[in-house]
N, C-alpha and C positions, 0 to 999 in steps of 0.2 A: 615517623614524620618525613623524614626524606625518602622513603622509601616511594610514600604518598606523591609527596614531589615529582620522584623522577618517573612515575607512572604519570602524571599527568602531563609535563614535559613530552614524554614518549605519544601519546593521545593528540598533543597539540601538535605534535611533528608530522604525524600522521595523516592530521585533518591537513596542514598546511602545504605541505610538501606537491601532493597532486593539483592544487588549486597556483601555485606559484609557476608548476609544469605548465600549467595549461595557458599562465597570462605570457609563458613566455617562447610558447611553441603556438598562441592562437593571440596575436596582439592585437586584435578586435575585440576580444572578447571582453576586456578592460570596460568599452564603449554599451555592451550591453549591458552589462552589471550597473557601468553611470544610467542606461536607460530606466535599467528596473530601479535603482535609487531614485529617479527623478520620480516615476509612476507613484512610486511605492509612497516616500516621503511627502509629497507634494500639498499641503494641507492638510498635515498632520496634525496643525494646531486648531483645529476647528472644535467647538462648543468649548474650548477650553477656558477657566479652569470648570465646567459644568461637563457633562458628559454623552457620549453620544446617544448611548440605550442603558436602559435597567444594569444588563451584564457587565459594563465597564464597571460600574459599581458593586455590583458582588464581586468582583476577580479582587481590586482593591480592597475591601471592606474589610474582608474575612483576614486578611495577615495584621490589618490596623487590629478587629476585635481582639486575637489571642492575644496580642500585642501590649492592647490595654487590657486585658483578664491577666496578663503576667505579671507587668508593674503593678496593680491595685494589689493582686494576691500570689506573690512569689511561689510557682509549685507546679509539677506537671498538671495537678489536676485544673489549675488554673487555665492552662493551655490545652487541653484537652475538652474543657468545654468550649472556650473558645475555638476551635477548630469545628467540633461538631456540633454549635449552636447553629441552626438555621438551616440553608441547602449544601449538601456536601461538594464540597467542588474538588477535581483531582489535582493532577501536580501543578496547576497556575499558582496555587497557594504557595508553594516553593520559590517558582519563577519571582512571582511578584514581589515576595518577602523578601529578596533580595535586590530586589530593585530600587523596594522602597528605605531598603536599609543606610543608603548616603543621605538621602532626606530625614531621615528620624538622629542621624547621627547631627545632622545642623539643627536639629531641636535642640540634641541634649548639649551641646556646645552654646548654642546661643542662650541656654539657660531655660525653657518652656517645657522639661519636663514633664514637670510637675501639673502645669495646664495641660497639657496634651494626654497623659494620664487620665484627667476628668472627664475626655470627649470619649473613651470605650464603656462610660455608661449609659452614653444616650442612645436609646432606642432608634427613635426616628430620624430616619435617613436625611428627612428634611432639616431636622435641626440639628444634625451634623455637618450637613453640608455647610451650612452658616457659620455654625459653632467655628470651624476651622479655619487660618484663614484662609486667604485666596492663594499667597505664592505656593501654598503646601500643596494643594489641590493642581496648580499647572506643575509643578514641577513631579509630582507622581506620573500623572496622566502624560505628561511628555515623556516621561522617563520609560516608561510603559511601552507610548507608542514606538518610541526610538526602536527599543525591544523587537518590535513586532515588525519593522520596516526590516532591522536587519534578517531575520527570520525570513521574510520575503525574499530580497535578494538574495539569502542564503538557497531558499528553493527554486530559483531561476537559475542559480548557477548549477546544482544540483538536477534540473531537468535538463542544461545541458550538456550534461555529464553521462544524462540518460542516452540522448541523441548520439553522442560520442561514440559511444559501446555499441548502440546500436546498429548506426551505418558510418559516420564520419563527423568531420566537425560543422558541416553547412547545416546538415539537421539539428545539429546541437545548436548552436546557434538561431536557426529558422525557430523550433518550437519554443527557446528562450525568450529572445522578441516578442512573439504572438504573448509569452502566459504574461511576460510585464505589462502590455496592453491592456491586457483583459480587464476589462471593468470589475469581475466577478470576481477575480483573485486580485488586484491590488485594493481591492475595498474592505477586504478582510485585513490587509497587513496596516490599514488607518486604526486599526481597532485593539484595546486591550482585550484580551480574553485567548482563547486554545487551540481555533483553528490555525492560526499560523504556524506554532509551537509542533501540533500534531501534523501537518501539512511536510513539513519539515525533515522530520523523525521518519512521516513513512517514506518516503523518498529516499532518505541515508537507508532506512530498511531495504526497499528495491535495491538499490545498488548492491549492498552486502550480500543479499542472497544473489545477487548474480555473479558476484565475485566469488560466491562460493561453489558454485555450479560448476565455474570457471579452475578454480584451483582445488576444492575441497578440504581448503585451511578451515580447521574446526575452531582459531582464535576469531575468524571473522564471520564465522555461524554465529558464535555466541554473542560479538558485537551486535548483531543481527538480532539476535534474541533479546540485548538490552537495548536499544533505537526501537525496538516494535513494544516493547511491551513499558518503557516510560511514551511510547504512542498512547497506548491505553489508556494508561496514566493521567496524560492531558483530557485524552476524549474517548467515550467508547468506541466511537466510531473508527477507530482510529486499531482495531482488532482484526482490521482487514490485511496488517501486516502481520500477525499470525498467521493467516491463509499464506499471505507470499513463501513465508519461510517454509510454512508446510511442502507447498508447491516446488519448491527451491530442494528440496530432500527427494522428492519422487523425481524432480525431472532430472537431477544429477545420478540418482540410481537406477533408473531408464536407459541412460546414455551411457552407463558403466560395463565392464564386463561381468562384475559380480550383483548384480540391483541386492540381493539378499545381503548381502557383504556390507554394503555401501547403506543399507538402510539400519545397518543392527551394532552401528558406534556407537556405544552408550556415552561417550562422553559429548559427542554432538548433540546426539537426540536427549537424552535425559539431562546433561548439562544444560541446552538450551531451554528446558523446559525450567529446571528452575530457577537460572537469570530470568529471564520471562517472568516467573511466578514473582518471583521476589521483587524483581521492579516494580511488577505492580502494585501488589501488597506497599511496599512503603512508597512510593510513588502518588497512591491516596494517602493524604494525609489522614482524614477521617477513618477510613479504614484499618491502618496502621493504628490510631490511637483508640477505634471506637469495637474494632473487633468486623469479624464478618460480614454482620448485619447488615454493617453502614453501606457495604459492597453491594447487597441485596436490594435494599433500599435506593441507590444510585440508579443500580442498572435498570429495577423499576418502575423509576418514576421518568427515566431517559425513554423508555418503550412508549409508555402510557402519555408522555406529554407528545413525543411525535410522531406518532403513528395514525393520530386522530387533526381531522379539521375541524376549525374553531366557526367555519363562516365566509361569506362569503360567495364566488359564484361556483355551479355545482359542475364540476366536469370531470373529468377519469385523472388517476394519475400519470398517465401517457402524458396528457394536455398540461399539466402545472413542470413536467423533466422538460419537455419542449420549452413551453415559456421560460423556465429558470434559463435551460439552456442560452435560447436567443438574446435574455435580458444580460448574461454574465460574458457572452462573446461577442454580440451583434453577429445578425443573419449571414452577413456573407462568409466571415470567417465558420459562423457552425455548421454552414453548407459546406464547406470547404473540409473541415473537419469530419461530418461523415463522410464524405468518399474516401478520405483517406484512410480512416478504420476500414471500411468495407474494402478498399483495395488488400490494406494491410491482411485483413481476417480472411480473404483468399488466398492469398503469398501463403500464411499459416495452415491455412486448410490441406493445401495441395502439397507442403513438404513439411508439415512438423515436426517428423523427426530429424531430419537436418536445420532445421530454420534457426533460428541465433533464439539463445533460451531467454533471452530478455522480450523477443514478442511475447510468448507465453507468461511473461510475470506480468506484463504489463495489461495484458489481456484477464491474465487473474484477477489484478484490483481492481480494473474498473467493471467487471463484472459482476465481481460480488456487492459492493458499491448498489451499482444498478436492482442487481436482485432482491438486495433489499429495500431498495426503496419501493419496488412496485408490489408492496406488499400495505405501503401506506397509502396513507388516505391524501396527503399535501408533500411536498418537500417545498424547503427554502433554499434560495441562493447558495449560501454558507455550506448544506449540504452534499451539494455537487461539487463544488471547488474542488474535493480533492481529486478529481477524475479529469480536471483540465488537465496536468502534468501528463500523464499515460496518451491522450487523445492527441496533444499538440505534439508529442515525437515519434507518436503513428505518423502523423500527417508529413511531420520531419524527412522521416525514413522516405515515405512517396516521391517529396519534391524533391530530396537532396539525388533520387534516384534517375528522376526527370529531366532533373536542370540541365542535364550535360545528353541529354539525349542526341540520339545519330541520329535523328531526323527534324532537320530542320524546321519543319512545320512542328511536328509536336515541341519540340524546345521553347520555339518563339510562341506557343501558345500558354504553354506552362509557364514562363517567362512572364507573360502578360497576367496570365491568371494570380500569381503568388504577389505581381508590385498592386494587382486593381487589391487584393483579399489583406494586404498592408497596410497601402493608404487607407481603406474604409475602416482596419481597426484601430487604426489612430487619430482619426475622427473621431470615432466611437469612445475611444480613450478620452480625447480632449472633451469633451461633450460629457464623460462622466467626472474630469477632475472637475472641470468647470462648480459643479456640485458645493463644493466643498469652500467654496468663497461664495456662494450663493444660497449657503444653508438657511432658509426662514427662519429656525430656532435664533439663532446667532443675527439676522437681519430683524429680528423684532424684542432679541433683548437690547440690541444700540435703540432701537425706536423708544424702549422702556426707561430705559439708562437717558433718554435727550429731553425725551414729552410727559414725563411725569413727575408729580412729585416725591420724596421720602414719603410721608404720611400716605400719598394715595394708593390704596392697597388693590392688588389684581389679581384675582379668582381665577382657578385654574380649577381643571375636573378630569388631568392625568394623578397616576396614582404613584411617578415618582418625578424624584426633582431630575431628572437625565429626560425626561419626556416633555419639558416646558419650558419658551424661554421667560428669562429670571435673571435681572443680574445678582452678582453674589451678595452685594450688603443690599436686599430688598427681599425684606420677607414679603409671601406669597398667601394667601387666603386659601386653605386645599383640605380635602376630607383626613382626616384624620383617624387612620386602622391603627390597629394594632399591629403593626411591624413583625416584632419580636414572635409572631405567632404565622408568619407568613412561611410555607415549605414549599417546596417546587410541585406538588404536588395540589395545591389548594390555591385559590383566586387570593389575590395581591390585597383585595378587597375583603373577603372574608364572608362581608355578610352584605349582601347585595340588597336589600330590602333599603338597610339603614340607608347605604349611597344614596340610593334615590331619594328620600326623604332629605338627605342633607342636600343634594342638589336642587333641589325643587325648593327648600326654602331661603333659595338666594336672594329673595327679598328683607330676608329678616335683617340681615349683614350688608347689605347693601352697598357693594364695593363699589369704586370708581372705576375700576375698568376689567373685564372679563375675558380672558384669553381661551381663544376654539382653535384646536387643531383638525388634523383631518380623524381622528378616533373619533371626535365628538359629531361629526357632518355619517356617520354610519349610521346613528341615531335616528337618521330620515332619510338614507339611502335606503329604498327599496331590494336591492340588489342584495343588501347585509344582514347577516342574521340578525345582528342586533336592532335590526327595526320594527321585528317581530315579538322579537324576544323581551324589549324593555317596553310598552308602549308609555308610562309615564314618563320617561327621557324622553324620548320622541316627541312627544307634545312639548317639554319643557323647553327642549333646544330648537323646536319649531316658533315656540312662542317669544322667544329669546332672539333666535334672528327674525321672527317681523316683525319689532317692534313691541309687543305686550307689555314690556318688563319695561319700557321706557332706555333702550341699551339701540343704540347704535354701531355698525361697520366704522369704524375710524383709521384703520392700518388693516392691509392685508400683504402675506408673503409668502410667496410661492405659487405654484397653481394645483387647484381641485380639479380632477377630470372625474367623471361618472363614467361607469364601464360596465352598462346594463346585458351585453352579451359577451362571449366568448369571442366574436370578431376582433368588438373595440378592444378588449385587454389584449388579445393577440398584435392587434396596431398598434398599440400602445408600449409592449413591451419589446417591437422591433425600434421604434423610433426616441425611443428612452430607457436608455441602459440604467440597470437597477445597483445602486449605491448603498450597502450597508452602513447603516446607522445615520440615514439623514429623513427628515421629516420632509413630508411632502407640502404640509400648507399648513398656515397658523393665521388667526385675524384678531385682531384687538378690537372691542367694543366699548365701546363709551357711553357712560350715565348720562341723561338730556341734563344734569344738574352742572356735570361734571364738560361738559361738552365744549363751552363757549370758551373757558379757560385753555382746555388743548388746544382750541383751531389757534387760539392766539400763542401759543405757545410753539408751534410748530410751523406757523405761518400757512395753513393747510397744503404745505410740500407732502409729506407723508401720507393724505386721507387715500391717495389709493396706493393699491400695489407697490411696492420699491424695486418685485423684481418684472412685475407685466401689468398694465394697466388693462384690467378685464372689465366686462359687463355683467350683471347679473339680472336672472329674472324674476321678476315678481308672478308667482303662483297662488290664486286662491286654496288651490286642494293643499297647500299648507297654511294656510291661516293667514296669509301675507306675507310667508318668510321671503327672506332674502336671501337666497342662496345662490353659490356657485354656478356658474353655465354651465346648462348639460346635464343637470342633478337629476331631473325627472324627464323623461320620456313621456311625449303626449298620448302613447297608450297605455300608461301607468294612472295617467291622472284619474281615471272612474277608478282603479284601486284605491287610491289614497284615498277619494273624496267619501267613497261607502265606510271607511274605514273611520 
């Protein structure tokens, strides 16, 4: 046990000691880390205690189930279903289970044991989420975020660690700035779940193999080999720090006198290999408890859900790496960002056997990164984040080389260029936190929570409670699957027939008021597969907003924009930076029965928008609906109307 101890002491000396160097040989650098805190933290409390998407609630869920499968039935086999009941998830399940370990621990103190034991029988995520109560839910979910913020700044300070090595401390610093702005990377660190955790790991990975290249310490290969492969651990994706290390063994025995010599350490290379192995191996839990399979099963149902597009508009995946890119940096900075790779990747070209080994690792990850995604069919935001870090201390490297240049014209042009490519991404910054106090979900459950009453119940037609706003003591009117039967690999829904039959007979139930997000407006978006694909939805939620069903617009929040060509989404994604985990639009509809009561109830302050008072148009070629501005396009209308 002590032995344990002074190993870990010795690890925390380790991690701390360079980091205390540096606030006290770079006393700005204090000022970035508060930057990346403020980014990073800044409305962390949003949909809380409800959640942002689907995945905050599996990362959570899965340590609560084995949790309650232990206390109902004391035994590993109790915990080993519980772990591999459902989608396998990697080492979040660790992370979180001990995150959520001081909250379970003020259960069993405050005496609710025994309650909170009964809620790992229920199935349905909906009546869990109620079941429970509400402080247990914000205090996870903060506790979670908290997590993922420090993990954040922990990778700002860690890229500019990259900068440091790479040319000096203004680059370290320059591309530290830029990643805390980013929209695209602090919108992951608002979130529970593994890019952060993974983001993180591979970055300690880069450095260690560059330390190793550097000194050829086989204790910080094998560090290296456990940082990349509990990478894995969290995310597959996250295998791309295997490539670095690999890379990190050839370019050190390239630069050696002996390369045969240098390549045939068994205790580097095979050592590494199975730290490596073995973190991962127990690193999945599933895996560890459920045998191989679960590893097989993981990796393909990870291939098989991303490699495929669900919908949507048709263009190459050149065109969705551009978008994600401009939506996760803003334009000027991602212009700014390729010249600097491309500067950089000449520097590289023209002397790589001399060049500093950290271009080449860094050049390794974000190309393999790359390579594979141009093999898919979509990427999302989340996807690329890890390729900010590598791009932003390319660009480091350029400016930090510029700033001081002998020529007064280029100086004071570079000069201008790096304050205009700052200010615009702190714009871009403020513009995406903004988001996060302006959430629709969160601005239409206070509307739910002020203009309704207990008894009036509100129809939703997302398929989890993190998808809808809902306050917590208000049950919801919502289809009802079988949960318990849902894998990462099958629809949330199961059997898509029924849905529709249950949606369409929303007359029979006949709620007071019925909430539409922007999933349900696809339904008559021409543009979306699902307006092909479902036509009885289509009709239903056509029939729904004009009126048919006797249901009126009463509240709306946020804004719908239609995005019938590749232009509009390309304008759209320059001038509105993309925020993981926030809903783009929600409306509340009101029964004619139900009607008179809200206006008086709300004094009609709320009947339109709370966050933009918009216009809508009335179209015959939907039936009278009343949709969002801009939804159909006047040479769309002879399609709908033959339709």
């Amino acid at each position: 046990m002590i032995s344990v101890i002074s190993t870990l002491r010795d690890a925390a000396k380790r991690v701390f000691t360079p980091v205390r160097a540096d606030l006290k040989a770079d006393p700005s650098l204090r000022y970035v880390l508060l930057l990346a805190l403020a980014t990073c933290g800044f409305g962390v409390w949003f949909r809380v205690p409800n959640f942002a998407g689907p995945d905050e609630y599996s990362r959570l869920l899965q340590p609560m189930k084995a949790a309650g499968e232990f206390v109902a039935d004391p035994g590993l086999e109790s915990i080993r279903r519980g772990v591999t009941d459902g989608r396998a998830l990697g080492a979040t399940f660790y992370l979180y289970a001990i995150i959520l370990a001081p909250v379970f621990l003020l259960v069993v103190v405050s005496g609710q044991l025994g309650e909170f034991a009964t809620l790992g029988t229920i199935q349905s995520r909906w009546d869990l989420w109620h079941a429970a109560p509400a402080w247990f839910w914000k205090a996870s979910l903060l506790l979670g975020r908290l997590v993922s913020v420090a993990l954040g700044v922990g990778c700002v300070y860690l890229t500019y660690r990259l900068g440091v090595r790479l040319k000096g401390r203004f680059a370290g610093k320059f591309a530290a700035v830029l990643l805390a702005l980013s929209p695209g990377f602090f919108s992951q660190t608002h979130l529970v779940g593994e890019d952060a955790p993974m983001l993180f790991l591979l970055l300690a990975t880069i450095l260690l193999a560059d330390r190793y290249i550097e000194t050829g310490d086989t204790a910080t290969f094998l560090w290296g080999s456990f940082t990349g492969g509990l990478a894995i651990a969290f995310k597959l994706s996250g295998g791309v720090a295997a490539i670095v290390l690999g890379a990190a063994l050839f370019v050190r025995a390239a630069r050696s006198d002996d390369p045969t010599d240098e390549l045939a350490r068994p205790v580097v290379v095979l050592g590494g290999l199975v730290v490596g192995t073995v973190t991962i191996w127990v690193g999945i839990p599933s895996v560890l408890l459920g045998g191989p399979a679960e590893l097989l099963t993981r990796v393909g149902g990870s291939i098989a859900s991303k490699t495929t597009k669900t919908g949507g508009l048709d263009a190459p995946i050149s065109y969705w790496l551009l978008r994600q890119y401009v939506r996760g940096l803003g334009l000027p900075l991602f212009v700014t960002v390729v010249v600097g790779t491309a500067v950089s990747a000449r520097r590289v070209a023209s002397r790589w056997r001399h060049v500093n080994a950290l271009y080449l690792l860094l050049f390794v990850s974000m190309c393999v990164f790359l390579l594979v995604y141009s093999r898919w069919e979509f990427v999302r935001l989340r996807h690329i984040v890890p390729t900010f870090p590598p791009l932003l201390v390319l660009l480091g490297a350029v400016a930090d080389r510029w700033w001081e240049s002998k020529s007064w014209g280029t100086q004071t042009a570079v000069r201008a260029i790096i304050t205009l490519v700052v200010v615009s991404t702190v714009l871009t910054a403020g513009l995406g936190e903004m988001g996060y106090v302006t959430e629709p979900r969160d601005q239409a459950t206070a509307w739910i929570e002020s203009n309704t009453e207990q008894e009036e119940r509100v129809e939703v037609y997302e398929n989890s409670i993190a998808d809808v706003a809902v306050p917590h003591d208000r049950k919801t009117i919502h289809y009802d699957y079988p949960e318990e039967q849902a894998t990462l690999n099958s629809s949330l829904v199961l059997n898509e027939s029924r849905y529709t039959d249950w949606m369409r007979s929303m007359p029979e139930r006949s709620p007071a008021y019925i909430q539409i997000t922007s999933n349900e407006l696809t339904y008559i978006d021409p543009a979306s597969t699902d307006y092909r694909q479902y036509p009885e939805r289509r009709e239903y939620i056509a029939g729904l907003l004009g009126g048919e069903y006797n249901y009126t617009v009463i509240a709306e929040f946020g804004r719908w924009e239609r995005t019938s060509t590749l232009r509009d989404d390309f304008i759209r994604a320059i001038f509105r930076p993309e925020i993981g985990g926030q809903e783009d639009y929600v409306a509340i509809l009101v029964h004619e029965d139900w009607k008179a009561t809200a206006n008086s109830t709300e004094n009609s302050v709320l009947i339109e928008s709370t966050t933009a008072k918009r216009k809508t148009l009335h179209h015959p070629s939907t039936h009278g609906t009343k949709v969002p501005k801009g939804l159909y396009t006047s040479s769309e209308k002879a399609v709908v109307n033959a339709e």
